[in-house]
SEDREN-836296 format. One record per residue (C-alpha): x, y, z. Coordinates in steps of 0.05 Angstrom, whole numbers, plus 5000, padded with zeros to 4 digits. Layout:
! residues N
XYZ
...
//
This chain:
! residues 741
868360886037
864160805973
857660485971
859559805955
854259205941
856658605989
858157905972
859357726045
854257646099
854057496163
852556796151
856856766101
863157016143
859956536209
861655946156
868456126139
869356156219
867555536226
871655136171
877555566169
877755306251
878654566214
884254656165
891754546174
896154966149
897654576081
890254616063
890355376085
895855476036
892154955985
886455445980
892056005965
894255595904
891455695829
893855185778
893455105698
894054655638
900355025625
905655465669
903855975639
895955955654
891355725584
895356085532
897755585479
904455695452
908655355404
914554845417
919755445395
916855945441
916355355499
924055285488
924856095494
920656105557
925755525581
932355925550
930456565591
927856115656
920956205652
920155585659
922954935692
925554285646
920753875679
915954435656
917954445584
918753725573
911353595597
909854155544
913653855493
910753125515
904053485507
902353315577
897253725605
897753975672
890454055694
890053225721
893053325787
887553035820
892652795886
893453405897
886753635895
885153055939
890453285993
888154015993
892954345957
889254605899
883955145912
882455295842
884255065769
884455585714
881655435644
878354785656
873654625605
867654235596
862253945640
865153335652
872653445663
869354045713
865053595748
870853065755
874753525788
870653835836
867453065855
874452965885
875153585913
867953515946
867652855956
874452575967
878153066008
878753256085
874153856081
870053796013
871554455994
869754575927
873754825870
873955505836
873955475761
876556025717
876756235645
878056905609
870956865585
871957605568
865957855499
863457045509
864456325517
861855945451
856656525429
862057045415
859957835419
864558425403
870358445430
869558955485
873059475454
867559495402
861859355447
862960015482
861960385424
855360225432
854660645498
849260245521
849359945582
844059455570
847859205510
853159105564
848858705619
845958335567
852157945538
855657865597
849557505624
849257125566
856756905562
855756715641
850356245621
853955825567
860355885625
856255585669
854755055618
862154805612
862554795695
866655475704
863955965762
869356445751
871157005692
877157395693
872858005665
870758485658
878358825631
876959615662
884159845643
884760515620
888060455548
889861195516
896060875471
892560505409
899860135403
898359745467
895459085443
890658945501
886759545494
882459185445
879758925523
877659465542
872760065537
877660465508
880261165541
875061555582
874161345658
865761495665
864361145607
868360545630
866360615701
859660515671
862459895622
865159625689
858659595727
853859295677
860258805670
859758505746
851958615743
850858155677
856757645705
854057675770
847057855771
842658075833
844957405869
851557155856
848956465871
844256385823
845155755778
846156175716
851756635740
858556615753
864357075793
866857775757
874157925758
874958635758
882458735719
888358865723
889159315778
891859855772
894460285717
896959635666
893360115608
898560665626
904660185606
909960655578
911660655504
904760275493
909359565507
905659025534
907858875609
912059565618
912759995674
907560535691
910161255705
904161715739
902562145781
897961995838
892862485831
892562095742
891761395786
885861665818
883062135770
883661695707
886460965721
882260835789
874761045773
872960445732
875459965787
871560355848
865260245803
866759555786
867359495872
861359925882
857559415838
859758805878
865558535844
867357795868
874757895852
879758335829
885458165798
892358475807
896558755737
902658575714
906259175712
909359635770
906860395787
912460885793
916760315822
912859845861
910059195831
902059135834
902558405856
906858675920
903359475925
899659395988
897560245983
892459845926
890359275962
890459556027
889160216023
885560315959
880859695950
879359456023
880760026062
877660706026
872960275973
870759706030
872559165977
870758386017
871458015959
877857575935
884957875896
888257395854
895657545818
896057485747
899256985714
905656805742
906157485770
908357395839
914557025809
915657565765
916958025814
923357735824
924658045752
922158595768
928758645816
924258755881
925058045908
930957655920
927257045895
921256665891
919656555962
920557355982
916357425925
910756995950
911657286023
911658096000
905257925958
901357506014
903158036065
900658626005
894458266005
894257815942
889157265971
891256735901
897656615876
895756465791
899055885765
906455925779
906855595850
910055995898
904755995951
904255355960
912055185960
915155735993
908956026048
909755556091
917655636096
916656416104
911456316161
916855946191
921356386193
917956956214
917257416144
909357366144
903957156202
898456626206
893757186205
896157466138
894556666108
887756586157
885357266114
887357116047
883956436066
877356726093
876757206020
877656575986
873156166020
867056666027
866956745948
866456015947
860256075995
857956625952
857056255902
853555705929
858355225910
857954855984
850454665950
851254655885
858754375862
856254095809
853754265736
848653905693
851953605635
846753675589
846254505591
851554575532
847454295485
841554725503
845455365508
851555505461
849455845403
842755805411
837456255361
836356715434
843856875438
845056875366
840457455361
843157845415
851357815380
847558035320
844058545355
850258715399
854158735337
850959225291
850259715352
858559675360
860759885295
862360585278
861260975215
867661305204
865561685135
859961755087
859462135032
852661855002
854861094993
852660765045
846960465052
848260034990
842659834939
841959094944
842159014869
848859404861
853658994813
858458824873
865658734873
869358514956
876858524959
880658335020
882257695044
879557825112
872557875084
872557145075
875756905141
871256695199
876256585252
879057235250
871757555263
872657255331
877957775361
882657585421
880757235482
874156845444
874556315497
871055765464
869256045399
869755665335
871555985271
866255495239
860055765278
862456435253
858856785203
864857275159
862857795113
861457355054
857656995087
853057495113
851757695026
850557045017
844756985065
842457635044
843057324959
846857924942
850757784876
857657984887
865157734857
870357654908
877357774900
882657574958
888558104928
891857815006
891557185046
891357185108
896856625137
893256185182
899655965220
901656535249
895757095231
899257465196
896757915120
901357765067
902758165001
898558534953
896158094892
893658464830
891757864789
885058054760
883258764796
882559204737
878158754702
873958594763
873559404783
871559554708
865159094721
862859314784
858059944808
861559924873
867359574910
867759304986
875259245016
875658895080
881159155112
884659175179
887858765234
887457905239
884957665319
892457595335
895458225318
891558555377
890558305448
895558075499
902258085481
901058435419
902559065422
905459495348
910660045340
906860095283
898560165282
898560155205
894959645153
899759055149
901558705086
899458875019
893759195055
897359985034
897959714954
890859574946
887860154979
892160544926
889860094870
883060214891
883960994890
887760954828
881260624795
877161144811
870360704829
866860804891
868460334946
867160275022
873060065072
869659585123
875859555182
876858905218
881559115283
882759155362
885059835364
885060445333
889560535264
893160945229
889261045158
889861705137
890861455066
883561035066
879261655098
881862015035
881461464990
874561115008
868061375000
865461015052
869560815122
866260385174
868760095232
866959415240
872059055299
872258475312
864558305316
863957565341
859857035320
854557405284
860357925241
858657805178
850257865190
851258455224
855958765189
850958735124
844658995158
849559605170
851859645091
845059545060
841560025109
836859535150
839559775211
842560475220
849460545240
848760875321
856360755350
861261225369
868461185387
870961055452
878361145432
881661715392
884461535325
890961865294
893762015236
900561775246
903561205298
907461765329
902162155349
901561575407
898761645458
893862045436
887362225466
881462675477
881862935557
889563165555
890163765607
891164475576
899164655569
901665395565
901465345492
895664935466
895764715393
895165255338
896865475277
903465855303
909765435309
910965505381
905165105412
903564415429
903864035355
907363565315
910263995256
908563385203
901163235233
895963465228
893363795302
886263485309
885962805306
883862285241
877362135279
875662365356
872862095416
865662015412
865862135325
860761685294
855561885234
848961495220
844561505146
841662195180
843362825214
841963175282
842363885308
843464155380
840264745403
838865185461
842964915524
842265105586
845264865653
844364945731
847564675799
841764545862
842564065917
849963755895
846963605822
848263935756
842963905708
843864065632
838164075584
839364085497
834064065441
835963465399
832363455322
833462915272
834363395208
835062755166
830062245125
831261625170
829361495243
835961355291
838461395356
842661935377
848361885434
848062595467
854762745504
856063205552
863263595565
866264055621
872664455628
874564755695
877065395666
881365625731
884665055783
889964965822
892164395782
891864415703
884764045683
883263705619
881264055555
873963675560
871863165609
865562725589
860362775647
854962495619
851162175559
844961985538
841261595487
834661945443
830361525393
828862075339
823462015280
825062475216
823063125240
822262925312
825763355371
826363235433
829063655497
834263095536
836763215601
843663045626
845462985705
851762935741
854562945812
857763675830
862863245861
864762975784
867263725777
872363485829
879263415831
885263195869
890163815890
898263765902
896863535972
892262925951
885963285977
879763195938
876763885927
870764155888
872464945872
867565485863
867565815802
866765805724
865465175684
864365095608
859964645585
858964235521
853563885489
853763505423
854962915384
862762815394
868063065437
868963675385
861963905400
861064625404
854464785427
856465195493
853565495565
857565715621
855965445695
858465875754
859665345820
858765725884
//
């Protein structure tokens, strides 16, 4: 059992004795039952895709004419009064919050309060990276920090519930959601995961300022074949728990409220009804005594998924799998009650969904404090304190693709910015910006204009506000606007909708007329830097030829634009790296840095492990980032005492400009019983080097890491030889050799 932080206590669990002993069975079930402004959770949707949802049976008529009527669904206040609501998703604002939970408190049987959710996933109003981006930071207190932050200003619009931190494993850069993420490595997410549930949830989860982590979507969703939102996953057992698994057990380890369950199935069996996760996995081996909620609509949708007969078998194999909260589409609380009755699931099953439900509650102190002060919004969103720490969070997620001697820019440069993406604020945001407003938002012209940098902007695209979407190359004016400038800036990339849920690409190229003007800007011959706005990796072979200058901006958050300027013009000095891998081509797909060795590894003959028309390394890998200097590696060495490894590098700074180095660590089991990866990252550190400066860093890991899980499931640790890497990217090729006993 792993060394999990507890949200229960004694007391705590004495309390939930006591009331569950009051309730009937309908206000068992009630607490069971998560509703939404919509059936399909918060998403907003249009009136055409509200009719496909009721085409396909989604959704009900009643449903879709109360869409259509643009009634909302979140004033069911009977039914809170009765019991039968235990928790609303996306509820916002003080006072609707507080309205709701003054009936449940104060006007039902029991007073139990409500829980209050909202994917308040890189913030609520103050907007940081989108995660994605922020874990190119590989800082942990970067991390903490704005997940504190965002639970503050959650707090402030009455919510005590995230569903975040997103831990999935994402290694296909088609998948839309993996912009959620921290990309494709399990130890650096593990770590991502943790700092998640401790800035959410801080050292006491009832603390005013802090609010309920959702560690998601377990298990696997990242590994959805073909990169297609919602697909099946396909793996192995021994790739669940070596690669898919790690960054949940941390997430548990580091006292996760609540999981949440994915939508997809693993090798046949849907998550919502796999009780080898629930059971097994997450309470039994990881001692998990928090709550696990479905995702939306999920337990109905395992009717499509052709493992229930209908929606009531649904409800009974997920109850009985161990999915505490049914998430907005209702079968708990219609059809449990009926399937208790006739014998398919027990009162015990319901008491201990009930009792996970009810201790978060008490973990949070909502029995004392229900309520939130109306008044905190105004104090808190967007304030100069969080401001500064997007800004800050911001320049230390973008990546610096390619330099060759551009970048930093001289703030007097005659300066010419293409793209229409460089003027639009709302797409800074990303996907899943809760509560952020496109008007608080600070886009790349805006960040020269607070700097007074002279510039003349050209669109040469729109970007189509209706549906997010880049539309064709426009010449009009180029030429004559190249001839005049010393250097050009072409915002480039992805708009917040074309990544996140339900968005995933066959196709991970620039959109649009995005392809044109890259060309005309190579055709012209003058200098320019590609700043990329996306939320995943792309395809862009053509710009890292083209552009002087590439760097990898995201989607940044409130404080892009600033941020992205103290990057160009040198005041800060680019530190991410990459977290993902990025291709040449879309077909390369999935494509990633810790693939196990094959029998004919990638060469230069023809019969090994390559695409004929690809190149074999990838466009940029795991870990790649430069900075306005340069480091060197030297002199490794590496030992194993008392179940540790210890590696120690020299680290210089042969450069002209102080930085901070991310030293990463790499190890290849060279003989196994099962094939290993190529490289494995094991560890990483951060150094603060002066021009000149050295400095000897250490790097530890558990011998256990060099672990593995054999045919028969066993975890074993083998003797014998290692290699080790230590460097600045997953290419590194500083070497030593460690010999386990």
């Amino acid at each position: 059992m792993s060394n999990r932080r507890k949200i229960i206590t004694p007391e705590i669990a004495a309390r939930v004795e006591e009331l569950l002993a009051k309730m009937t069975l309908e206000e068992k079930i009630g607490q069971l039952n998560q509703v939404g402004p919509t059936p399909v959770g918060g998403v907003d949707l249009t009136l055409a895709e509200w009719k496909r949802m009721l085409d396909a049976g989604k959704i009900t008529r009643a449903e879709y004419d109360k869409a259509v009527a643009g009634i909302p669904m979140d004033a069911q206040e009977d039914d809170v009064r009765a019991g039968r609501i235990g928790s609303f998703l996306v509820l916002k604002g003080a006072e609707k919050c507080n309205r709701m939970q003054r009936i449940a408190v104060e006007e039902s049987r029991l007073g139990i309060p409500l829980l209050l959710g909202l994917d308040v996933v890189h913030g609520l109003r103050t907007i940081f990276p989108i995660p994605l981006a922020e874990a190119c930071s590989w800082n942990e207190e970067v991390f903490e920090n704005s997940a504190a932050i965002a639970a503050k200003e959650a707090v402030a619009t009455g919510l005590n519930w995230t569903f975040a931190p997103m831990v999935d494993i994402a290694r296909d850069a088609r998948w839309g959601r993996i912009a959620e993420g921290a990309g494709e490595d399990p130890l650096l997410t593990s770590r991502f995961a943790a700092a998640k549930v401790r800035g959410f949830q801080g050292p006491d989860l009832s603390a005013p300022d802090r609010i309920a982590a959702c560690a998601k979507h377990f298990a696997a969703y990242g590994a959805a074949i073909g990169g297609r939102d919602y697909n099946s996953a396909d793996i192995s057992l021994q790739t669940l728990h070596e690669v898919y698994l790690p960054p949940f057990e941390a997430a548990s380890d580091a006292g996760a409220a609540t999981f949440m369950g994915a939508f997809n199935d693993i090798n046949g069996v849907p998550c919502t009804t796999n009780p080898y996760l629930y059971k097994d996995i997450l309470r039994g081996a990881w001692g998990f005594d928090g709550m696990v909620v479905s995702d939306a609509s999920a337990v109905a949708e395992v009717v499509a998924h052709g493992t229930a007969a209908d929606r009531g078998d649904a409800a009974a194999q997920s109850l009985a799998a161990g999915m505490d909260m049914d998430m907005g589409c209702r079968c708990y609380i219609e059809n449990l009650a009926d399937r208790l009755q006739r014998g398919e699931i027990s009162l015990q099953q319901i008491d201990d969904a009930v009792r996970h439900v009810l201790g978060v509650k008490f973990a949070l102190g909502l029995f004392e404090h229900p309520y939130v002060d109306p008044t905190l919004a105004d104090r808190l969103y967007l304030c100069a304190e969080h401001r500064a720490a997007a800004r800050d969070a911001a320049r230390r997620s973008m990546v610096l693709l390619k330099n060759d001697g551009l970048l930093p820019l001289a703030p007097d440069a005659k300066l010419l910015v293409v793209g229409g993406l460089a003027a639009e604020r709302g797409e800074m945001l990303g996907t899943w910006a809760a509560m952020g407003r496109g008007e608080d938002t600070a886009c790349l012209l805006d960040g020269l204009d607070a700097r007074g940098v002279q510039y003349e902007y050209l669109p040469c695209y729109t970007v189509n506000h209706e549906n997010h979407t880049i539309g064709e190359f426009d010449p009009a004016g180029l030429a004559e606007a190249i001839a005049k400038a010393d250097f050009v800036i072409a915002a480039l990339g992805e708009t917040r909708n074309m990544s996140g849920e339900a968005s995933s690409l066959c196709e991970i190229g620039l959109a649009g007329g995005q392809d044109a003007l890259v060309a005309a800007l190579a055709a012209a011959g003058k200098p320019f830097a590609a700043v990329l706005f996306n939320g995943r990796p792309l395809a862009i072979p053509h710009v890292d030829a083209a552009a002087n200058a590439v760097l990898e901006a995201w989607h940044l958050g409130t404080e892009a634009g600033h941020a992205i300027c103290d990057v160009l013009f040198g005041d800060h000095n680019p530190g991410g790296r990459l977290t993902v891998t990025f291709p040449h081509h879309t077909g390369e797909c999935p494509r990633y840095y810790n693939h196990v060795s094959t029998g004919r590894p990638a060469g230069e003959i023809r019969h090994s492990c390559k695409y004929m028309d690809a190149p074999i390394t990838p466009l940029y890998p795991f870990g790649h980032g430069l900075s306005y200097t340069e480091f060197a590696y030297e002199n490794l060495t590496v030992r194993e005492e008392n179940g540790m490894v210890t590696a120690q590098v020299t680290v210089r700074n042969t450069g002209a400009r102080a930085a901070e180095e991310t030293v990463q660590l790499y190890v290849h089991d060279r003989v196994a019983r099962r094939a290993r990866p190529v490289r494995e990252l094991k560890a990483f550190a951060k150094v603060w080097l002066e021009p000149g400066e050295e400095k000897r860093v250490e790097l530890t890991f558990a011998r256990s890491a060099l672990g593995y899980y054999d045919t028969a499931m066993h975890f074993i640790v083998e003797p014998g030889d290692f290699d080790i890497w230590a460097g600045h990217d997953s290419t590194a090729d500083l070497h030593a050799v460690l010999t386990v006993k």
